[in-house]
C-alpha positions as protocol buffer text, in pm:
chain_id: "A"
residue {
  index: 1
  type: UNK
  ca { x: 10657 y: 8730 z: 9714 }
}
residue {
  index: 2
  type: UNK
  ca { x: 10644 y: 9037 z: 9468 }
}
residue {
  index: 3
  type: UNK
  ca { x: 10500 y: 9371 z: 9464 }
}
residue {
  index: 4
  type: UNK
  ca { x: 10360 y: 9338 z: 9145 }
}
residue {
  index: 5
  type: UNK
  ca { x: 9946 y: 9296 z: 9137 }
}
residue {
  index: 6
  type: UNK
  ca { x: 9825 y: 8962 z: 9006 }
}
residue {
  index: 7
  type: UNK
  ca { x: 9687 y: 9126 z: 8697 }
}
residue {
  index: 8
  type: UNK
  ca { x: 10010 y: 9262 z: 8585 }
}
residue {
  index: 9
  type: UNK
  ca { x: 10219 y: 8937 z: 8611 }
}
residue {
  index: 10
  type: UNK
  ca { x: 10273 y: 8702 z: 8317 }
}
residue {
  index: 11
  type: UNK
  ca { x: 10101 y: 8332 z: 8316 }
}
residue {
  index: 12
  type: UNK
  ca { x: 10465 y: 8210 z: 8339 }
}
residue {
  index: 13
  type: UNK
  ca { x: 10539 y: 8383 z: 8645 }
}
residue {
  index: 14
  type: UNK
  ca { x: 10151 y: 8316 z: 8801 }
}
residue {
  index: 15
  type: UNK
  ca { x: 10216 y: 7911 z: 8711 }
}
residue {
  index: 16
  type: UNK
  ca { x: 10541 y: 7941 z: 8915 }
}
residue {
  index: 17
  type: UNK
  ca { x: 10421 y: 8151 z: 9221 }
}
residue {
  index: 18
  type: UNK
  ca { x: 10140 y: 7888 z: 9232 }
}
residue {
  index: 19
  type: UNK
  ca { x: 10382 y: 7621 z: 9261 }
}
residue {
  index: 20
  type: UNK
  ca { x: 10611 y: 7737 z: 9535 }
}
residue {
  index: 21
  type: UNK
  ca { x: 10319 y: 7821 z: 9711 }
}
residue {
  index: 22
  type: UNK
  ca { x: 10162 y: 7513 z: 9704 }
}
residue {
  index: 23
  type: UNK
  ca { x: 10451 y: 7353 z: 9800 }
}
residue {
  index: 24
  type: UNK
  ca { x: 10578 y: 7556 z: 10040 }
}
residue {
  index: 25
  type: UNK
  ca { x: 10205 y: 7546 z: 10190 }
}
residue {
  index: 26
  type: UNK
  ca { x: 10239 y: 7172 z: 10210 }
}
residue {
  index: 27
  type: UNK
  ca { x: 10558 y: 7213 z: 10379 }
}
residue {
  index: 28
  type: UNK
  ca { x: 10413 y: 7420 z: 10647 }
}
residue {
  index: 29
  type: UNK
  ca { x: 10116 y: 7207 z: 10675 }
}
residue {
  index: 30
  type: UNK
  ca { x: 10275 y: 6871 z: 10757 }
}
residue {
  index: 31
  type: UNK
  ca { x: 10566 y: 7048 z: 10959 }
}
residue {
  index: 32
  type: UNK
  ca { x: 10266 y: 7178 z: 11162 }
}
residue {
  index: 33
  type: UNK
  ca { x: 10059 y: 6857 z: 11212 }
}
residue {
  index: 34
  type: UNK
  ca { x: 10367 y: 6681 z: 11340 }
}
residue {
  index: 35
  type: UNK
  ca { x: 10475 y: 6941 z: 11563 }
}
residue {
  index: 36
  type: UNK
  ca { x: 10083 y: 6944 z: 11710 }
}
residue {
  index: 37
  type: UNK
  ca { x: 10121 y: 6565 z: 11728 }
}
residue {
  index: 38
  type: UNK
  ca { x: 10442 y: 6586 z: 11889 }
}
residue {
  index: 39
  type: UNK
  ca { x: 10329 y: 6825 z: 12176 }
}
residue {
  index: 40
  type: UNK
  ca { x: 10008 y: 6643 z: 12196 }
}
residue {
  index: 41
  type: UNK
  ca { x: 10218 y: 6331 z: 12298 }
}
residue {
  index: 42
  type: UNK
  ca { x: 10451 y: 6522 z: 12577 }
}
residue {
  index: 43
  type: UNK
  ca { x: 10109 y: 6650 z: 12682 }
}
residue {
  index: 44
  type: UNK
  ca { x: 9977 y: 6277 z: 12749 }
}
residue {
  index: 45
  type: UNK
  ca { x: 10319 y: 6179 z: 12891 }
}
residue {
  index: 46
  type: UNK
  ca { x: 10540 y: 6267 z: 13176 }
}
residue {
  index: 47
  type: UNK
  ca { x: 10611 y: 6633 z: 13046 }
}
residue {
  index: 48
  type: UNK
  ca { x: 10288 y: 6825 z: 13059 }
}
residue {
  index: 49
  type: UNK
  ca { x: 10447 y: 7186 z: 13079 }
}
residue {
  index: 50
  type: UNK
  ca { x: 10675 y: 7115 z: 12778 }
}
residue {
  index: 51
  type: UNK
  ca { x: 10351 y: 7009 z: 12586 }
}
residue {
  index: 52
  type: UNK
  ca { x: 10157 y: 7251 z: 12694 }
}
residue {
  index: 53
  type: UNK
  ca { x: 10381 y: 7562 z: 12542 }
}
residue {
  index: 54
  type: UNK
  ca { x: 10459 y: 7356 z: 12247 }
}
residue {
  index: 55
  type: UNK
  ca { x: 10067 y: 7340 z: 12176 }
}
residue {
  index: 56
  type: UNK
  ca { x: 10084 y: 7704 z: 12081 }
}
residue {
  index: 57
  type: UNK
  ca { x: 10335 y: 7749 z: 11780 }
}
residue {
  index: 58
  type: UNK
  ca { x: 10103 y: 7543 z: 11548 }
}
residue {
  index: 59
  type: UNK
  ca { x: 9824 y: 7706 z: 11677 }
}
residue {
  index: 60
  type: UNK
  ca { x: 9983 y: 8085 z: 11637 }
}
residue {
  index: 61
  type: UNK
  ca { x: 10099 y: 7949 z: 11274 }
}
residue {
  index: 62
  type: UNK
  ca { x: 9802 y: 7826 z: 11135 }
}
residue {
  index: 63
  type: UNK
  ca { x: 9692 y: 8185 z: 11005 }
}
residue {
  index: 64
  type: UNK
  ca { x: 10025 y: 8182 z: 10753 }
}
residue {
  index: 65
  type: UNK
  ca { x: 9874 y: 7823 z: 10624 }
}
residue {
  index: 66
  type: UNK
  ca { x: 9515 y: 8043 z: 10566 }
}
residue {
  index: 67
  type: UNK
  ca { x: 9677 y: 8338 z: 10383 }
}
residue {
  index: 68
  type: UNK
  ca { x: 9896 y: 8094 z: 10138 }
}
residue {
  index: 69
  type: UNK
  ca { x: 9568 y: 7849 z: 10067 }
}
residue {
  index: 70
  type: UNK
  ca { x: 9393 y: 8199 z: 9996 }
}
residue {
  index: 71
  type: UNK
  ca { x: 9668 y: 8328 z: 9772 }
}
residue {
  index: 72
  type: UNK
  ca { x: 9658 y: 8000 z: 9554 }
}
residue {
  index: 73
  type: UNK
  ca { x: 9327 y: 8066 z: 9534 }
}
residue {
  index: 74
  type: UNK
  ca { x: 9396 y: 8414 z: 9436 }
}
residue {
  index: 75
  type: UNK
  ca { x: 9599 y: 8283 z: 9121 }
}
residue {
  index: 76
  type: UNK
  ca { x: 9414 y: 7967 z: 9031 }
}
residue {
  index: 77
  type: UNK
  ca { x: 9112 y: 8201 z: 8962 }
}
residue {
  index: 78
  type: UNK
  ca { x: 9343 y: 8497 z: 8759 }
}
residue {
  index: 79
  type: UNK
  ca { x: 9461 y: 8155 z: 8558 }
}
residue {
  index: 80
  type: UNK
  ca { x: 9097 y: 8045 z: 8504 }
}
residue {
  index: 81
  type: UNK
  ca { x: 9012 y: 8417 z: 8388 }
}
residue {
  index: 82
  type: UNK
  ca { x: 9301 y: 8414 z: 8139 }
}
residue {
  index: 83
  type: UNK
  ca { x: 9135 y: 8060 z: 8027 }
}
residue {
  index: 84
  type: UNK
  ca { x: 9458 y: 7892 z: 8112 }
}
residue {
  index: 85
  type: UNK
  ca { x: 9525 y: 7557 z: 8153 }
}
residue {
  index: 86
  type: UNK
  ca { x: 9591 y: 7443 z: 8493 }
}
């Protein structure tokens, strides 16, 4: 998002790069689970092979869901150090 450290930034900006995380997280998340679902079906059904290689983009994007849940993390606790109110 920005090269500044989470120290430096103001609660204003912290609030709002918690936000579009989360929701961009969220995003990611449920695109993810129906994708997985999606290939899981075509796995079950007639086309196996298109399944099969659809199996692995959740799988190889799960780490970006990781870093982002991390990252909120990151800020909620920088907000909870500057005693502000979630």
């Amino acid at each position: 998002m920005s090269s500044m450290k989470i120290q430096e930034m103001s609660n204003e900006a912290l609030l709002k790069r918690k936000k579009i995380t989360e929701v961009a997280t969220a995003t990611l998340a449920g695109l993810l689970t129906v994708l997985l679902i999606a290939a899981l079906f075509l796995c079950f059904t007639k086309e196996l092979s298109i399944g099969l290689s659809l199996v692995i983009i959740p799988l190889a994007l799960s780490p970006i869901l990781y870093i982002n849940i991390n990252d909120v993390r990151i800020v909620k606790r920088e907000l909870q150090n500057r005693n502000q109110v979630l």
